[in-house]
C-alpha positions in Angstrom: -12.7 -30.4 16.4 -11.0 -28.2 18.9 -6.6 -28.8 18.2 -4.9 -27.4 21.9 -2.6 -24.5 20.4 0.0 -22.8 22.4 -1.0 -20.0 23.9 2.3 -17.8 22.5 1.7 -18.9 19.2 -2.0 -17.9 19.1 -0.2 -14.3 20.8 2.4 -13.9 17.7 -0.2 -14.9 14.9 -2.5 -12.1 16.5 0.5 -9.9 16.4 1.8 -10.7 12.8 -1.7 -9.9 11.4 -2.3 -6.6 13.0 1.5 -6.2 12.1 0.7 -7.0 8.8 -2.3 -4.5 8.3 -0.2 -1.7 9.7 2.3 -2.3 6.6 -0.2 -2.2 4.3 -1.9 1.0 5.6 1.3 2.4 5.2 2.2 1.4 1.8 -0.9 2.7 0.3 -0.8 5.9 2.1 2.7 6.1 0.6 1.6 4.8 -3.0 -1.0 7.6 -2.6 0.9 10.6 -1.6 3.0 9.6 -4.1 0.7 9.8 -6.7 -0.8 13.2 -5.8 3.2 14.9 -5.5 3.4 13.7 -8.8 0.2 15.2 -10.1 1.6 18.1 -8.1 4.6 18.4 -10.3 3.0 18.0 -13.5 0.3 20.0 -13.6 2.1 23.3 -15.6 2.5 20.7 -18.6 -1.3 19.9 -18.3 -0.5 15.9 -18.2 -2.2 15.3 -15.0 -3.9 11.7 -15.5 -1.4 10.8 -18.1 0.9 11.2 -15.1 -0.9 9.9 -12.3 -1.4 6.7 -14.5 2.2 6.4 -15.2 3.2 6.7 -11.6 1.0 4.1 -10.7 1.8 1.4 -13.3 5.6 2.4 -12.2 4.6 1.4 -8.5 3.2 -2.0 -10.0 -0.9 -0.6 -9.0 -1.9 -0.5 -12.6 -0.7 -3.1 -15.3 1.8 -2.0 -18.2 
């Protein structure tokens, strides 16, 4: 069955997506660097997966 969309709406869905995947490229390269800064920070104690764990259950990526 082929529905007759507007061609603008079609446009702005397109857009949203790419939009969308943009975002999330960004948030993980943020999550990321902000994992290794704090590995960074905490290697003199020797903690440095302890750390990285913590950092990432306090960004929501790993569960509590």
């Amino acid at each position: 069955m082929i529905y007759d969309v507007p061609e603008p709406f079609v446009l702005a869905q397109r857009q949203a997506i790419r939009n969308n995947r943009q975002q999330a490229k960004l948030a993980t390269q943020t999550v990321v660097s902000q994992a290794n800064w704090n590995v960074v920070a905490s290697r003199d104690e020797g903690d440095v997966i302890e750390s990285a764990v913590r950092s990432m259950q306090c960004s929501g990526w790993l569960g509590q």
